[in-house]
Every structure is written in C-alpha cells, then in structure tokens.
N, C-alpha and C positions, 0 to 999 in steps of 0.2 A: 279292248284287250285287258284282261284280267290283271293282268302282272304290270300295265302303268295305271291304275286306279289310284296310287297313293298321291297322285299329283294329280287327277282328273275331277274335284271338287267341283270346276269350274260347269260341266253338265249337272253335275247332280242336281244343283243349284237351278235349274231350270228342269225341275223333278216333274213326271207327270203326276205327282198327287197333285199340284197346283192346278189342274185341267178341269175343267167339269167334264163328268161323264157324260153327257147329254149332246156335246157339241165339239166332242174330242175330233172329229174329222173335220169339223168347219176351220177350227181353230188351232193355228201354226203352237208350236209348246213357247213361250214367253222367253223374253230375250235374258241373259243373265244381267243383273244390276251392276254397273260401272264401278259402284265400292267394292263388289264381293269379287269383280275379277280382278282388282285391284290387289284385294287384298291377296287371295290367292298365289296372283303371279309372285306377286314378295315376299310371304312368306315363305321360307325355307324347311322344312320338319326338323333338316340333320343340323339346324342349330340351334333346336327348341332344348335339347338336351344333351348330357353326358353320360356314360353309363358303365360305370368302372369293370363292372362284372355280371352276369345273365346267371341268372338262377336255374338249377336245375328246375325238370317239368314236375310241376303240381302232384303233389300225390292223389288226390280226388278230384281229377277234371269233371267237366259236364260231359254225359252221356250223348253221344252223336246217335244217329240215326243208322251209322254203318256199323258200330261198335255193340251197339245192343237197340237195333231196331230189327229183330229175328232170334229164335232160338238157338242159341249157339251160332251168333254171326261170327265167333271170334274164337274158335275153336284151338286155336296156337296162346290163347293172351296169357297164361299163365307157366306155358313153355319150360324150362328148366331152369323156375323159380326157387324148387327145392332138392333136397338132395344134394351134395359135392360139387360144386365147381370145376369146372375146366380151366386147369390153371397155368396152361402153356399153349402157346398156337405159333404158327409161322403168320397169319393174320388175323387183328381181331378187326372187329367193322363195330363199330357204336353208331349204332339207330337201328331198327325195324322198318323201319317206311319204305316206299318206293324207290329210294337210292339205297340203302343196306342191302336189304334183300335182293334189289338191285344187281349190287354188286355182286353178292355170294353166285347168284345162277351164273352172272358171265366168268364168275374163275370157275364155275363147275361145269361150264361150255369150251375154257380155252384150254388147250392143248398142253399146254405149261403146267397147268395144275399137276396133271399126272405124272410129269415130267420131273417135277420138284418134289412132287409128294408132300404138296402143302395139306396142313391141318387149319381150319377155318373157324374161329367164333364168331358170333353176333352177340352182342350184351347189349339189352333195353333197360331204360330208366323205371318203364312201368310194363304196360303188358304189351302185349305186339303188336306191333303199327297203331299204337294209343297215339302218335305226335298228328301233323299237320294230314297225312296221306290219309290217317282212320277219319280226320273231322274235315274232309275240307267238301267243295261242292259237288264230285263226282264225275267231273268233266275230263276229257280229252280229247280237246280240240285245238290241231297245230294252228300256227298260226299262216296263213295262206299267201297274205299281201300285208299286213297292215301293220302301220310301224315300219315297213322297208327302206323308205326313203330315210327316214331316222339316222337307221343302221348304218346305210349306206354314206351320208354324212357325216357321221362320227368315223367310218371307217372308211370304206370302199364298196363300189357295188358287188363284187367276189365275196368280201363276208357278211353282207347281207343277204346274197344268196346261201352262203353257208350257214347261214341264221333260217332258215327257214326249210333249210336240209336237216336240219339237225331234229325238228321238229317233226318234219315226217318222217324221217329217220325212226325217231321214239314212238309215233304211232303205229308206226305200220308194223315194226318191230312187236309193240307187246300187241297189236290187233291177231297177227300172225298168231300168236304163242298164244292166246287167250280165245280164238275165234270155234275151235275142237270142245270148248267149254266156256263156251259164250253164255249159254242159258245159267250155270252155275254162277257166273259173275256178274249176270245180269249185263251184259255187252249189248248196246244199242248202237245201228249205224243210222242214227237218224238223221245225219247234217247239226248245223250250228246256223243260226241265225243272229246277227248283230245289229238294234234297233238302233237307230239315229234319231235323237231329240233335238236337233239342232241344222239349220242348213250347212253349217261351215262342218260341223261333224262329218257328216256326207259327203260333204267335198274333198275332206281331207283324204276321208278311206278311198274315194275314187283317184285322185292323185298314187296315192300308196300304189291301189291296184293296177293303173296304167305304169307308174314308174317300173313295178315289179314284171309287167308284161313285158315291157320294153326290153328288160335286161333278161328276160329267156324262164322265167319261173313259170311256172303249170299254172296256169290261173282260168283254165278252160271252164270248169266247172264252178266258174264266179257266177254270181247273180245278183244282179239290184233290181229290187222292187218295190214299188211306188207305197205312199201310202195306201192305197185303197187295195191294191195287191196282198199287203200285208194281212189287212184285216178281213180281205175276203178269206183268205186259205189257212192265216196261223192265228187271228182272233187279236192282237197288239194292233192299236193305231197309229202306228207308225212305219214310217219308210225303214226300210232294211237292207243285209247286204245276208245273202246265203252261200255256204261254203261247208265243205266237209266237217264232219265232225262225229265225236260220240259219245256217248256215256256209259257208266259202268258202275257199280260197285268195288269203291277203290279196297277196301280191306280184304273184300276174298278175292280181287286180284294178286295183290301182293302173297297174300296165302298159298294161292296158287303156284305163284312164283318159286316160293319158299317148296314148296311140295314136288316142283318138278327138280330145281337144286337138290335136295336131297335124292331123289331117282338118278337122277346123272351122276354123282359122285359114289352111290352103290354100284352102279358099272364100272366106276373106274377100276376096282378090287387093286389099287396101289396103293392104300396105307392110308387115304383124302381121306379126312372127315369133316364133316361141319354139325357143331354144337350151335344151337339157341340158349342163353341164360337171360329171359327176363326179368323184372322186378331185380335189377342189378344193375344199379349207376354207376357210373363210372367220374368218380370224385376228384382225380389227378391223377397224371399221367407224368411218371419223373422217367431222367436217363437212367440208363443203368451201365454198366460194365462188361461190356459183350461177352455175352458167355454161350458157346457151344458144348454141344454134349456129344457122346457118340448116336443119341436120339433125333439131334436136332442139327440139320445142313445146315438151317438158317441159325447166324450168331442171334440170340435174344438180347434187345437191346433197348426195350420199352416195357414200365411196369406199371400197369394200368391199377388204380387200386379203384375197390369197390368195397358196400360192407360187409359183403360177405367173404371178400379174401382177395388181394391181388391177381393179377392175370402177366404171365412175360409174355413178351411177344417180338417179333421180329419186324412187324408193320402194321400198321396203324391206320385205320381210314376214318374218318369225321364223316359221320352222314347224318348231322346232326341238327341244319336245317339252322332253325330260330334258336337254337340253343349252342349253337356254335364256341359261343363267346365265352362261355362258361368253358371249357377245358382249353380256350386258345385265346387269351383276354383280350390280346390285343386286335381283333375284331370286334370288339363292344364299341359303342357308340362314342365318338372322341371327334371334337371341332376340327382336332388336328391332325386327322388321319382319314385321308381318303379312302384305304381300305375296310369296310365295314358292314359286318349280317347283322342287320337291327329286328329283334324279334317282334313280330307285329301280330295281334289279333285279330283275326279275320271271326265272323259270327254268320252263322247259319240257323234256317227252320225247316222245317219240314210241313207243310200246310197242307189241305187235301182241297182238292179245285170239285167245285160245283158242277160245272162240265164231264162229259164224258170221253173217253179216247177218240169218238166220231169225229168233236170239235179241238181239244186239245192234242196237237197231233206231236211224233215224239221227237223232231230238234231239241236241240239245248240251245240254251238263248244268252243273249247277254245285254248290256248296255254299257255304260263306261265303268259305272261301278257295281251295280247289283245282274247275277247271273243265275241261271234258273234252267230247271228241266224235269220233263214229267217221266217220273218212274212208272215200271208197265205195271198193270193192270193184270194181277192173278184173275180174277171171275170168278172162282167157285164158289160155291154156296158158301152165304153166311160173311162171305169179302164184300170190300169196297167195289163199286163197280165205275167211281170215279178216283184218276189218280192223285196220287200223293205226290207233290212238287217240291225238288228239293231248291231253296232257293236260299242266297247266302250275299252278300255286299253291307251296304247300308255303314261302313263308315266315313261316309263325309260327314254326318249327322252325330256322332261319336266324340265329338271336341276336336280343337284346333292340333292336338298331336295326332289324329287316325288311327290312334291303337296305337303309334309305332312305340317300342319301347317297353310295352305290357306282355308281361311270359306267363299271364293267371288265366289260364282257362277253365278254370272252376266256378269261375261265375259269367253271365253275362250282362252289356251292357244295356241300360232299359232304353236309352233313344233308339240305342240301332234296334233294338226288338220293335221301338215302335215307327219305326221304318219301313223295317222288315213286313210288318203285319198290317200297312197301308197299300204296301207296293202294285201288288199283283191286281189287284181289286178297280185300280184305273187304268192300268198297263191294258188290261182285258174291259172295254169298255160294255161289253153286252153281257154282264153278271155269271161270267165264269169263276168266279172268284167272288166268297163274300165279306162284305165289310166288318170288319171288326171279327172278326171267327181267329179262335184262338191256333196257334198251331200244335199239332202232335207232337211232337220233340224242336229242341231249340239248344244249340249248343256251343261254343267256342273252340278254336286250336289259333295254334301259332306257327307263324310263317316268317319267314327268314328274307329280309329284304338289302338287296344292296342301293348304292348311290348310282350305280349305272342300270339297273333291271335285272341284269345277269347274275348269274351265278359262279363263284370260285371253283376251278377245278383244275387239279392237279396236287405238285405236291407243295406243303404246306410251308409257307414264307411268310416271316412280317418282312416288310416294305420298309421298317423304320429300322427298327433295333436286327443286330446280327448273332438270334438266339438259331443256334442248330435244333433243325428241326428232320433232322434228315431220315426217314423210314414214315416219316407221316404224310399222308395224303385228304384231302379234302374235295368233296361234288356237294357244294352246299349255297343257299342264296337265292334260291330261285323267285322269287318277288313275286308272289300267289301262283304262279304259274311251273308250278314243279310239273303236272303229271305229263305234259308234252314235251319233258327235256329231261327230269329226271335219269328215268333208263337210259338214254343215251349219251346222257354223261356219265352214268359208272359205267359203262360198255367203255369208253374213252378210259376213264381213270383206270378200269382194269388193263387195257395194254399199256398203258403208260407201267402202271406198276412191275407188270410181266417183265416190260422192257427193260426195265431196273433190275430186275433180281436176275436176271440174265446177262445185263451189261450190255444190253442192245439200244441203237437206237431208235426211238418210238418213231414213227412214219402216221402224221396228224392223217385221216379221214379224213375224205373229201366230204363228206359229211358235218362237220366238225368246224365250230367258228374258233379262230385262232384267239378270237379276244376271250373271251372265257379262260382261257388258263392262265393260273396262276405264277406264271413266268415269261406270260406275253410284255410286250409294252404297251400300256395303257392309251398310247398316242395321243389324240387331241380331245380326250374327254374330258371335261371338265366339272358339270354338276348333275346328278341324276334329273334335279328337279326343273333346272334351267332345260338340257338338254331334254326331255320326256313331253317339255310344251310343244315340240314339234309334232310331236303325234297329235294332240289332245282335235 
C-alpha cells in the first residue's frame, strides 16, 4: 500500500535486485538482516527532525511526464496568471490539485451554491496541478482489504469499513465522471496487482483480506496467485494479490474536472462564478474585520495576500497537501505535537519496457515501496510500439530521513534514480526490461504525510494553542495515497462547509471515516510508525 511505504523499509531491504535473474523462481527473495530490521523498527522519522516552517513550492520544479510529456498536456498551467486579480470571493480554495479542483466541482454540483450565490476562486502557487496530483505515479487504486485489520484496531471494525468506503467512494465517483472521456484522460481499468517479496508479507495481506471478509466488505473479486501464476500471465516472479484498480492521466483529469465545474456553474445563471489565478501564492492569510457590503451576503473576514495583490474572502479552504505548514505553521514538523503534514518527496521515471503490450499486460502494480504501470500504446506510424512504464518509489534507498521533510522538487535524488533504473529489469526476469537503459523523463513532487496515514479534514484547529481559526477548512495529508481519497474528501469538506454557512448540521456519510476529521478524537492512536508495523 502506497501511503504506509514511509515505514515499510523493512521489504525493500530484501529488494529483488539482490536475486539473480537466472534462478529468480527457484529461489525464495532473502530474508531481511537482523540489524536492518532492527534498526528500522526503532528508528522513528518524526524524531529525526523539527521544522519550524515549509516553504512555498519551488519555482522551477522537474518536469513530470503528465505536465509536459505531450503537446499542451497542461492547457490551464498559466490560467489567470495575468491581467487583474479577483480580489473578493465568498470562497477561495488554495491548490489546483485533485482536492482544489476537487472541491470547486462539488460546490458547483451542490445545491447551496446557487442558493447563496457564492463566488469561488482557486489561487496556485505555480501553474495548474504543478504540486503532488501533476507529478505523482498515476494510479487510482482503492484500497480493497489491506491494512484493515490496522484500522480496525486503532479504531473499530465500522471505521475500518468506512475506510475503505471512503476509497471506493472516490473511485467510483471520479471513474463515473471521467469514464464519457476516458480515452482523453487516458482511463484504464486494468486491475492492480500487489507483488509480495516476503512470506510473512503474504500472510499478512491474507489475514487483512479474510479479517475484511469477515466483517462484510466486497472482497469477491480478490485474487491470490502463486508465484508461477504470476510470471506465467503478468511477467513479475513473484506471488501476488489482484484486485480492482486503474490508471489515468492525473493532470488532464483534474483539467477535466476544472472544465465540467465551470459548465455547471454557467447553468447556474445566479451570479456563481469561479475564477482560476495561477502563478499566485499565497504568502499569509491575516483576520480581518468583518465587513459586508450590499455585494457581499457573506461578511469578509479573511485576507489572503499574494504578490500580486490581496484577496478578501469569506472562507478559506487549504488544499495544500505537503505544503500545508507553510500558511498554517503549526502543522510543521514539531517532536511535540502530534498533529502534523510533513512534506515528503516522492520520485518518479518514466522508462520504456522492451516488451510489447502482448506480454506487458495493463494492471498497475505495486510492491511495498516501488509502484508501476504500463501506459497504452498509441501504434501509429512512426510511435513506440512498446510501452512507456511509469514507475515511481525507491525511497528507502534515499537516506535514513525518506525524503520526509524535503519541499525541493526541482532536483532529483541520484540513489533513488539509481533504484529506480535497476528495478523493473529483475522484477521482469525474462528481459522485459533493460539493464541500465536510461529513462525518458524523471521527476519529483511532494506529498504530504501524517503520523497516522490519514489525512486532515475539516475545519482548521491547532490541537495546542487556542488561535481562531474559524471560516478555514482543510482536506490535506494524504501519505502518497491522495488520488483514492482525495475527491471524496472535498465532496466531505464541501458539505461540511455548506453546512456552516447555512447553520446546519453536517450528517457524516456513511461513506466517510469519522477518524479523518479534524474535530474527531483521536482515540488510542499513538505513533504512525509504531502503529503502520502492523500492516508491514
């Protein structure tokens, strides 16, 4: 599972580069060494450092593979960069990514909008969905069984079912919305496949998936298959578990998003607008003095300043991810505070496999830390007629921090590159994949991790100090695993919000884990990293 990788060191460490390709099925993958699980277990990340303040995003990140791997892949990035400001809304939303844009389509689907006659900005730091959603691996794949028993321990078996409601909640939801222009976003339902390098690994996910049977979750379309299963039909020497899954093209989905939002709110013909202002950070965010106008129902009561000129506003939303901490400090990294989105660098390539679509067939794949899946295959004269795999992990090999901590994505790291570019070449032991072959593009983003997995959502609280925070909202945290929760946590955050500006109260979805919000009790959680070895 993608989003506990920052604790799951302990497999990589029994990498199959170590394997010879010759006798990869004879021979079981080597057991991990007693000092490295040693060390692992004790070492902690969240007390390797402190982190007073997160930096805004990079002004020249690395180029990803969805951002300018196509002619005008990014058709929005420079959006209402120039020209006057929108300098008044009833809400602004800061990010572009799959929770911003997010958010803006569900107030431009809920009833309330028209109702209020909210006016709607989005302000990005660079261009659009430039953060984690433009660079990350492409995947949207909920999660099925694994990790259940986790949840279910830390909480109950009810929100661990609603842990994994919440998940196909978000797939099914943007598969729906996305599946009328699937081919534009490149939408594959090819399943997901999870290799196990480990017997106890296997054991665990089978545990997970019977525990999750047991208490009533769909898990019909589970599948274990043996090593030799594996490598007759997906080419990996390894035992696996198969389960729903897909991939996509995360930027021109979001695009997409953004594009049917604005459709919906020209129907509304009540006053709605929503503005985009790119290349517009947003540098503090001070109270102000509530002021109403005869323009404005909502008192303005937030002054968002950027360089190009301030913004008032009425409410506030953080979809801000790894950067969180930066307009809301006290989420930075701190020994003494449990609450915290530590920004982390995750690192992707993009490689071209040797193999043809006959042999490399299209699931998305994973392992505990490195995940991967083959982009289709245009054909036409003059193209590749093998695919391009986008494949992305490789920090356990990154130093003893994992990234966590690092907001530079303008460079990359050279172990995980040379991680990266060993991986697939033994994963595929019958020369799908060649050795040492450079890849195509190679890039970085940053991802937003908490101490429990989960993600903040709702409205914005420190835990510590009693700073009024009131008209701000937060869906951020998601610990590599945003694109199967994202959306349906701003779908969440948006009626919450509604339900406030209406003075109603919100009625949680049964879809919806009670732990994620930002005004649950935290109950008997205690350390991400402690707690996360139950999965492993």
């Amino acid at each position: 599972m993608i989003f506990f990788e920052v604790i799951s060191k302990v497999f990589a460490l029994c990498s199959p580069l170590q394997l010879s390709t010759m006798s990869i099925l004879q021979r079981p993958p080597p057991s991990v060494p007693p000092h490295h699980y040693d060390t692992i277990v004790q070492q902690d990340p969240w007390t390797l450092f402190s982190q007073p303040r997160v930096a805004l995003p990079q002004e020249n990140p690395t180029k990803s593979f969805w951002t300018h791997g196509s002619t005008n892949a990014n058709p929005l990035a420079k959006e209402g960069s120039e020209g006057p400001l929108t300098t008044d809304a009833d809400i602004v939303i800061i990010g572009s990514g799959i929770t911003g844009v997010g958010a803006a389509y569900h107030l431009s689907t809920h009833p309330a909008t028209a109702d209020l006659s909210l006016n709607i900005i989005i302000l990005e730091a660079r261009d659009f969905c430039s953060g984690a959603t433009g660079r990350n691996g492409g995947h949207l794949t909920p999660a099925v069984f694994k990790g259940f028993r986790s949840i279910a321990d830390i909480y109950n078996t009810t929100e661990a079912l609603r842990w994994l409601a919440l998940e196909r909640h978000t797939a099914d939801s943007l598969v729906s919305l996305l599946n009328s222009s699937r081919h534009e976003v490149d939408l594959i339902h090819g399943g997901h496949l999870d290799l196990f390098f480990s017997d106890a690994q296997e054991s665990k996910y089978k545990a997970d998936w019977e525990a999750a049977r047991n208490a009533g979750a769909d898990v019909q379309q589970v599948q274990f298959l043996s090593r030799e299963e594996t490598h007759q039909v997906y080419g990996p020497a390894f035992p696996s578990v198969r389960f729903s899954g897909h991939s996509l093209w995360p930027l021109k989905a979001v695009t997409q998003l953004f594009r049917l939002a604005q459709r919906n709110i020209a129907k509304l013909n009540t006053g709605v607008e929503l503005h985009i202002h790119t290349q517009t950070p947003v540098t503090g965010i001070t109270a102000m003095e509530a002021i109403s106008t005869t323009s404005t129902a909502l008192p303005r009561r937030w002054l968002l300043n950027t360089p190009r000129g301030s913004v008032r506003a009425h409410t506030v939303i953080h979809a801000t991810n790894g950067y969180a901490a930066h307009l809301l400090p006290f989420l930075a990294a701190n020994r003494d505070r449990q609450v915290n989105i530590i920004p982390t660098r995750g690192q992707v390539i993009a490689t071209r496999a040797s193999a043809g679509t006959d042999k490399l067939l299209t699931p998305s794949y994973s392992t505990v830390f490195e995940y991967w899946f083959p982009r289709p295959v245009n054909g036409t004269a003059g193209e590749y007629t093998t695919p391009l795999v986008i494949l992305g992990g490789g920090r356990e090999t990154g130093g003893p921090s994992y990234e966590m901590g690092v907001t530079d994505d303008s460079v990359i790291n050279p172990a995980i590159s040379k991680t990266l570019r060993e991986f697939l070449p033994v994963v595929y032991p019958d020369g799908w994949f060649e050795q040492g072959k450079a890849p195509e593009m190679e890039w970085t983003g940053i991802m937003g991790y908490t101490q429990s997995g989960d993600p903040l959502v709702g409205p914005v609280l420190d835990p510590v100090d009693s700073v009024d925070f009131e008209g701000q909202y937060i869906a951020a945290g998601y610990s590599g695993h945003g694109m199967p929760r994202a959306f349906g946590c701003a779908e969440a955050l948006v009626q919450i919000i509604i339900s406030d500006l209406k003075n109603e109260t919100w009625k949680i979805p049964d879809w919806f884990p009670y732990h994620f919000l930002t005004t649950s009790n935290p109950g008997n959680i205690t350390n991400y990293w402690h707690e996360a070895r139950l999965f492993v």
